[in-house]
N, CA, C and O atoms as a GROMACS GRO file, in nm:
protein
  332
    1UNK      N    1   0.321  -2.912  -0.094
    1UNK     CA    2   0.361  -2.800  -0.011
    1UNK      C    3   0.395  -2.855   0.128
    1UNK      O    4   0.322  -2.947   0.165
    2UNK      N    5   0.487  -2.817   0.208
    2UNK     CA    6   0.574  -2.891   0.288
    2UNK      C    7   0.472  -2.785   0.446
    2UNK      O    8   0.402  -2.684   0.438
    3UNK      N    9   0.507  -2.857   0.549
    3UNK     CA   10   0.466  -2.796   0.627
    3UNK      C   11   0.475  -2.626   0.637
    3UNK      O   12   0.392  -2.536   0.645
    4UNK      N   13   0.650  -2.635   0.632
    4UNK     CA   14   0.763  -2.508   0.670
    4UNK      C   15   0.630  -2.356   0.546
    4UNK      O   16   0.571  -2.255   0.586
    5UNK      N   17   0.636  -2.409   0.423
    5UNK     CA   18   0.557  -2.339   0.339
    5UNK      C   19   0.423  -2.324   0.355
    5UNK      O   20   0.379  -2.253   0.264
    6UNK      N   21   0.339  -2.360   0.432
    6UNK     CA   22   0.211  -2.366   0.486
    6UNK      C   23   0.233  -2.250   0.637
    6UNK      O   24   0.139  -2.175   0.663
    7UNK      N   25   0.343  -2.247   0.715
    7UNK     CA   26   0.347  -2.164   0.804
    7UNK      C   27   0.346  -2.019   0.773
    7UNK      O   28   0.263  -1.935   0.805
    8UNK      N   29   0.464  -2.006   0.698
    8UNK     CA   30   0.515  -1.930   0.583
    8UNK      C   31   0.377  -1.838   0.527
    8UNK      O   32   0.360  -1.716   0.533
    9UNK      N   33   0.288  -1.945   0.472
    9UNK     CA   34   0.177  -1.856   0.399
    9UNK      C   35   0.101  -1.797   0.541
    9UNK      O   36   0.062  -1.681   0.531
   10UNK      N   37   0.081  -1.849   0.642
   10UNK     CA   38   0.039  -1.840   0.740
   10UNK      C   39   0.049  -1.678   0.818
   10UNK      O   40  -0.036  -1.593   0.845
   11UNK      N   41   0.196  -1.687   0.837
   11UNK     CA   42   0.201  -1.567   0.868
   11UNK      C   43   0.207  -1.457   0.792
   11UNK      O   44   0.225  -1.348   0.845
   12UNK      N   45   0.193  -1.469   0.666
   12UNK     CA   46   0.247  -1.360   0.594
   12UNK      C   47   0.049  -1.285   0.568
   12UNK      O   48   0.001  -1.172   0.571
   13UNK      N   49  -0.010  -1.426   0.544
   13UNK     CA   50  -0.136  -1.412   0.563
   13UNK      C   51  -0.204  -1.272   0.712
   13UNK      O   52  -0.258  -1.161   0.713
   14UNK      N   53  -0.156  -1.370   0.811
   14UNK     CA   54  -0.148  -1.264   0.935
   14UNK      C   55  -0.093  -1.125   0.921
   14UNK      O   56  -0.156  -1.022   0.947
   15UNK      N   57   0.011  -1.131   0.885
   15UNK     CA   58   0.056  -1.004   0.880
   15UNK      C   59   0.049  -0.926   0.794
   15UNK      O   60   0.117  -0.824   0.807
   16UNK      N   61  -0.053  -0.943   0.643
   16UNK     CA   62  -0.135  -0.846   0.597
   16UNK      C   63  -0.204  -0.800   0.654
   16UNK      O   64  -0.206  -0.678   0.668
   17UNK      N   65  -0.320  -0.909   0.728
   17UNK     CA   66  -0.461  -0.833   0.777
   17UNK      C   67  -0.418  -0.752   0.882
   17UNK      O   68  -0.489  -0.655   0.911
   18UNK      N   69  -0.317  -0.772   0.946
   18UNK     CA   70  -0.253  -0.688   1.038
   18UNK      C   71  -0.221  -0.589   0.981
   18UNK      O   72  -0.286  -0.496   1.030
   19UNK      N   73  -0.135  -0.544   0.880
   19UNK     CA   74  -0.124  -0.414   0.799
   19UNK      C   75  -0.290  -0.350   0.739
   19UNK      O   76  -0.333  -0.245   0.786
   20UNK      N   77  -0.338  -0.397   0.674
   20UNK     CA   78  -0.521  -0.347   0.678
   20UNK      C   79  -0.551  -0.308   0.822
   20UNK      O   80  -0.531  -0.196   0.866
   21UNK      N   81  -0.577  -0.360   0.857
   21UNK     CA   82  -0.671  -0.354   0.973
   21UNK      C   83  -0.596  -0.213   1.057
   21UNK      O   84  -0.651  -0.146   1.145
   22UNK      N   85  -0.470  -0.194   1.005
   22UNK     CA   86  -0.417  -0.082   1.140
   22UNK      C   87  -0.407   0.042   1.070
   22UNK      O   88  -0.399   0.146   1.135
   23UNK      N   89  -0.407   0.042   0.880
   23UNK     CA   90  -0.466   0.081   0.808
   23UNK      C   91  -0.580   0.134   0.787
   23UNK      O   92  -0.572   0.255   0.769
   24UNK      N   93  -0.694   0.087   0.782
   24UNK     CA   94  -0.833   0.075   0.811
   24UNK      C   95  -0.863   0.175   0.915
   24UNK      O   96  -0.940   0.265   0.884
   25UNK      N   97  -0.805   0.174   1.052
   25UNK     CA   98  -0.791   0.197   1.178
   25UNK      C   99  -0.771   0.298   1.151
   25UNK      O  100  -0.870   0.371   1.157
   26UNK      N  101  -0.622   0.371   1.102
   26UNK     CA  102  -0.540   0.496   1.116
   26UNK      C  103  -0.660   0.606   1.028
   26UNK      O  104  -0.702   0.717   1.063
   27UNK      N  105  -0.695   0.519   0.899
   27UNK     CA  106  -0.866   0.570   0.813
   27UNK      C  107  -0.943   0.676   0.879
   27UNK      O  108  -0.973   0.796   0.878
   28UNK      N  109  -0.956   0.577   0.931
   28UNK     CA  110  -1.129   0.586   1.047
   28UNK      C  111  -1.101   0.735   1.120
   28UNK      O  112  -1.157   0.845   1.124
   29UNK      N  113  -0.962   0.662   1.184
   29UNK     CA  114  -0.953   0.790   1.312
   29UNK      C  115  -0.917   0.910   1.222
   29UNK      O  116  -0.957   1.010   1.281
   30UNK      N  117  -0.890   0.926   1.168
   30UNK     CA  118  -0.828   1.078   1.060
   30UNK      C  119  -0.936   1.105   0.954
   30UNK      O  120  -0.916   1.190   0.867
   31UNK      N  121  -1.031   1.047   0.958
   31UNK     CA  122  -1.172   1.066   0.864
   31UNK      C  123  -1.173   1.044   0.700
   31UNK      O  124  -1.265   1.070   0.623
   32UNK      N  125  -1.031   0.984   0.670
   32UNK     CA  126  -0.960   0.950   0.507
   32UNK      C  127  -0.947   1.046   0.480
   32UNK      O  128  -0.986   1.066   0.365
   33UNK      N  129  -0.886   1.175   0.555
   33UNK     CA  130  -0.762   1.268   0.547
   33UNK      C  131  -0.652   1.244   0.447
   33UNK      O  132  -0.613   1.300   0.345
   34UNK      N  133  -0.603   1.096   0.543
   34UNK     CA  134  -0.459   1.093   0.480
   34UNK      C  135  -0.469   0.938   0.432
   34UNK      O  136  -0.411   0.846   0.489
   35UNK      N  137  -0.555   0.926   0.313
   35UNK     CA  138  -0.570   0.786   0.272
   35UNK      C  139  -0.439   0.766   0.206
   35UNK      O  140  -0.352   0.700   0.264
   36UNK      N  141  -0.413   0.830   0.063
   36UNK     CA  142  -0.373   0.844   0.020
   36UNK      C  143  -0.158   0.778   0.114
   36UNK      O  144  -0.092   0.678   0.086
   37UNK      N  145  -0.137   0.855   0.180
   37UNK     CA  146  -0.018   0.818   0.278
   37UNK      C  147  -0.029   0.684   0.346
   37UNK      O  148   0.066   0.607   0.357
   38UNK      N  149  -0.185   0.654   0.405
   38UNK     CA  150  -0.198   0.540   0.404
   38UNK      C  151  -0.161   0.424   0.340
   38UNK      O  152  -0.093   0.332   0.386
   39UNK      N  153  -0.219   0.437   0.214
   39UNK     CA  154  -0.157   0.343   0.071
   39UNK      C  155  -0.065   0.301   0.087
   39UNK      O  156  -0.035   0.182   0.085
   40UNK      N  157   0.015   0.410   0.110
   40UNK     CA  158   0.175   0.353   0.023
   40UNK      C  159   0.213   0.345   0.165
   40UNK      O  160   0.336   0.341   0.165
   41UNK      N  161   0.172   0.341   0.275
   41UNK     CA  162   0.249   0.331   0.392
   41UNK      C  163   0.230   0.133   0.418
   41UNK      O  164   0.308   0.042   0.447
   42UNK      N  165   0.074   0.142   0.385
   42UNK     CA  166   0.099   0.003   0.398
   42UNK      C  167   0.143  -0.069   0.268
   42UNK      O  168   0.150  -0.191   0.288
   43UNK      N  169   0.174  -0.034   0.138
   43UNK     CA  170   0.216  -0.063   0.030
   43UNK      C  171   0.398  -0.102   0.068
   43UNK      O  172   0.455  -0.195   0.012
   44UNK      N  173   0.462  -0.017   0.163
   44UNK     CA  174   0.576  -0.043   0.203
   44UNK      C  175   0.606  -0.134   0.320
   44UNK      O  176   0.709  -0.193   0.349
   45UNK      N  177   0.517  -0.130   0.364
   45UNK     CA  178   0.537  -0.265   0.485
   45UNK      C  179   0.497  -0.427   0.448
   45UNK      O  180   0.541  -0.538   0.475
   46UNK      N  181   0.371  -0.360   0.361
   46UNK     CA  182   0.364  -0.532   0.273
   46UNK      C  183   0.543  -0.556   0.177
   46UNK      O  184   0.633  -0.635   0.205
   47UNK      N  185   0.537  -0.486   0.100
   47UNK     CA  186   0.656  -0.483   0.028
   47UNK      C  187   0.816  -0.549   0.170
   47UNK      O  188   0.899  -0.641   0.166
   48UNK      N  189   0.792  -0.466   0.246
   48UNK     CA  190   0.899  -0.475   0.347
   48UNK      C  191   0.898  -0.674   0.396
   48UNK      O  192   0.989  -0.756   0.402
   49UNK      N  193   0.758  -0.684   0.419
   49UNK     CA  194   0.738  -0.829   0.460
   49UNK      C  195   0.740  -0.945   0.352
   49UNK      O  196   0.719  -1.064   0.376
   50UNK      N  197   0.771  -0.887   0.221
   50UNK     CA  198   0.769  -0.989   0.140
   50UNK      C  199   0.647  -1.023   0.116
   50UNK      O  200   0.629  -1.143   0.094
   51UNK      N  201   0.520  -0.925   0.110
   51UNK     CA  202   0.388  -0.968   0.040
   51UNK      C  203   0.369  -0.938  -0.070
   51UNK      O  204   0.354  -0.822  -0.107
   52UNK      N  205   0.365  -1.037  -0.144
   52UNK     CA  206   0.307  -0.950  -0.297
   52UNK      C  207   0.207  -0.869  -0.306
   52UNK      O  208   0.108  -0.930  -0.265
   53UNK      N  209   0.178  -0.759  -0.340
   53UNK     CA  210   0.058  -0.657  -0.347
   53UNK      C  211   0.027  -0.653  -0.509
   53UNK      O  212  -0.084  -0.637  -0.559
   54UNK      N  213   0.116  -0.666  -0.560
   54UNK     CA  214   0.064  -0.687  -0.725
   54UNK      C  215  -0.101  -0.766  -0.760
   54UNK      O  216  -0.190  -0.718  -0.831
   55UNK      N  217  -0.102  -0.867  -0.702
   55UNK     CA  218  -0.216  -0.915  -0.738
   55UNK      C  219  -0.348  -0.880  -0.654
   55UNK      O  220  -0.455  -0.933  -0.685
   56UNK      N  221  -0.340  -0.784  -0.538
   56UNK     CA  222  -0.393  -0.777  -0.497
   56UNK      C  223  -0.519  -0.590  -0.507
   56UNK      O  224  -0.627  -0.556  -0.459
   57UNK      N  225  -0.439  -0.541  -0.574
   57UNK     CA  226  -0.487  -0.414  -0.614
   57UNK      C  227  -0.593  -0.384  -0.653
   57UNK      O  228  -0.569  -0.370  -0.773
   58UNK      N  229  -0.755  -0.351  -0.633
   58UNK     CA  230  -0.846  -0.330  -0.659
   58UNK      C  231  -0.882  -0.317  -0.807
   58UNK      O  232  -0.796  -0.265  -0.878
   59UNK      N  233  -0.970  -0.348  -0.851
   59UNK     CA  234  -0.974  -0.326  -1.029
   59UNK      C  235  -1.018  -0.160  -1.003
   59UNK      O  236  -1.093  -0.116  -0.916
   60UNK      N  237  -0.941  -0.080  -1.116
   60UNK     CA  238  -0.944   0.086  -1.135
   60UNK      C  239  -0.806   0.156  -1.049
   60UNK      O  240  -0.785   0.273  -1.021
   61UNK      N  241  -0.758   0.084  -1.034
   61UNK     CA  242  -0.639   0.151  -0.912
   61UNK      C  243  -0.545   0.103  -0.961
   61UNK      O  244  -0.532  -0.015  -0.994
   62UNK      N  245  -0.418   0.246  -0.978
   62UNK     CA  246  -0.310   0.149  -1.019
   62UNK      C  247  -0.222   0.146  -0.910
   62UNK      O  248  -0.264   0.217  -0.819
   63UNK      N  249  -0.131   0.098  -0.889
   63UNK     CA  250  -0.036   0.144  -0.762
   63UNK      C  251   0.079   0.316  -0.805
   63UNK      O  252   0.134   0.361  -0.906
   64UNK      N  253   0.066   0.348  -0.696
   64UNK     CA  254   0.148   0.496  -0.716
   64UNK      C  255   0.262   0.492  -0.831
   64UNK      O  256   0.290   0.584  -0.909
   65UNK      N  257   0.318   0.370  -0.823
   65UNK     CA  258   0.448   0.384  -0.923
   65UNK      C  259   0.389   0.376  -1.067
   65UNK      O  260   0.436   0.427  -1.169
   66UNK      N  261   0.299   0.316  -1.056
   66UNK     CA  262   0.231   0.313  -1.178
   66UNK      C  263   0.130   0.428  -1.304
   66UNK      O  264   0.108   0.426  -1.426
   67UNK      N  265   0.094   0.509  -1.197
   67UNK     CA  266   0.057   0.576  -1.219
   67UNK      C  267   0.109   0.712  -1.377
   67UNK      O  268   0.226   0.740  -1.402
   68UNK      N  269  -0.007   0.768  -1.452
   68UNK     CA  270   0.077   0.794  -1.573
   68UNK      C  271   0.075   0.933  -1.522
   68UNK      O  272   0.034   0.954  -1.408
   69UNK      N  273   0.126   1.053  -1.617
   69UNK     CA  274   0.109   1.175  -1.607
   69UNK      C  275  -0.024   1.246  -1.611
   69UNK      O  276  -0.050   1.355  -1.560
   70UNK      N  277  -0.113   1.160  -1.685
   70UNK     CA  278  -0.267   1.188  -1.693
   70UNK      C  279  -0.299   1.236  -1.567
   70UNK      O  280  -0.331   1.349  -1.530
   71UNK      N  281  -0.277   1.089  -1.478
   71UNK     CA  282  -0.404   1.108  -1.346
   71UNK      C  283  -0.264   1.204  -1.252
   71UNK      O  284  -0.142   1.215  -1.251
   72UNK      N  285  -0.396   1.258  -1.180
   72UNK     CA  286  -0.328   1.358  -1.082
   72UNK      C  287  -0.280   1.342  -0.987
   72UNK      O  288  -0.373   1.288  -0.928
   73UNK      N  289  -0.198   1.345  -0.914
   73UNK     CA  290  -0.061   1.309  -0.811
   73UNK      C  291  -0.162   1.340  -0.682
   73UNK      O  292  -0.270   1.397  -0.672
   74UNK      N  293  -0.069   1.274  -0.588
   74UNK     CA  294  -0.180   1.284  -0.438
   74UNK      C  295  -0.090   1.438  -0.411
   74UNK      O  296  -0.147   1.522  -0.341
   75UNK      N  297   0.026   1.465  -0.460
   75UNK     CA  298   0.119   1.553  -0.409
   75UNK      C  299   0.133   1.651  -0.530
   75UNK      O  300   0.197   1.619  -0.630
   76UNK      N  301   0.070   1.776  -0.516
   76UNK     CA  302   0.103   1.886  -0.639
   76UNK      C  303   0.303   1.894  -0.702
   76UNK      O  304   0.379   1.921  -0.609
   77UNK      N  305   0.326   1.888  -0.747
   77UNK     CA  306   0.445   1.906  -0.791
   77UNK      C  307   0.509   2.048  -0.764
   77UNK      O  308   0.451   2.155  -0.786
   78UNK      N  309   0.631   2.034  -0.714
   78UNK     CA  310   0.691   2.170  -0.686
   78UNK      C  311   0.787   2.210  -0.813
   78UNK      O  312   0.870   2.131  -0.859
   79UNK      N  313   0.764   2.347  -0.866
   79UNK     CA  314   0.846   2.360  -0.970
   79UNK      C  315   0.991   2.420  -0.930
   79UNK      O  316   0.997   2.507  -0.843
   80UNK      N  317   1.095   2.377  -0.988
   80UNK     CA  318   1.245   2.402  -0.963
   80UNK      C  319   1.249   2.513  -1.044
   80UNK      O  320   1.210   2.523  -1.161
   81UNK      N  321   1.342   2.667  -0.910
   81UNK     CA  322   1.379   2.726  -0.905
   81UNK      C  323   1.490   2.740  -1.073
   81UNK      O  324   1.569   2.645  -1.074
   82UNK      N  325   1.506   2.821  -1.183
   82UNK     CA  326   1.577   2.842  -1.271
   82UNK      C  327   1.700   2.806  -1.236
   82UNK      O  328   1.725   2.823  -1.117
   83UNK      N  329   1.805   2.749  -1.318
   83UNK     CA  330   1.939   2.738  -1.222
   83UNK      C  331   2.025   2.850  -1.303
   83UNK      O  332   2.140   2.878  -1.267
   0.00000   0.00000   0.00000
């Protein structure tokens, strides 16, 4: 592994715990209100930075996209108007 790829892991390293931690933060102050928005808020900024989150997902949790029809949506479903 070359220097350039050691920096590389470096920051990307940084700039997870930086996504947690402001995560964590936003938690705290809203009392896990809005965990749920949380998730995928930092699920899109890791994604945005090029972090893999795949391997990182808690065992019992799937990620939102993953999710089947079974388990229940953070968001009730709105039913469409007859056309």
């Amino acid at each position: 592994m070359g220097i350039l790829d050691r920096f590389k892991d470096q920051a990307q390293n940084k700039a997870e715990d930086l996504v947690e931690s402001v995560g964590d933060e936003v938690d705290e102050k809203t009392g896990g209100r809005f965990a749920g928005q949380v998730d995928q808020a930092q699920d899109k900024a890791k994604e945005a930075l090029g972090i893999d989150t795949s391997a990182q997902e808690p065992a019992g949790q799937q990620p939102v996209e993953q999710q089947t029809s079974e388990q229940p949506s953070e968001q009730p479903e709105q039913e469409q108007p007859p056309a």
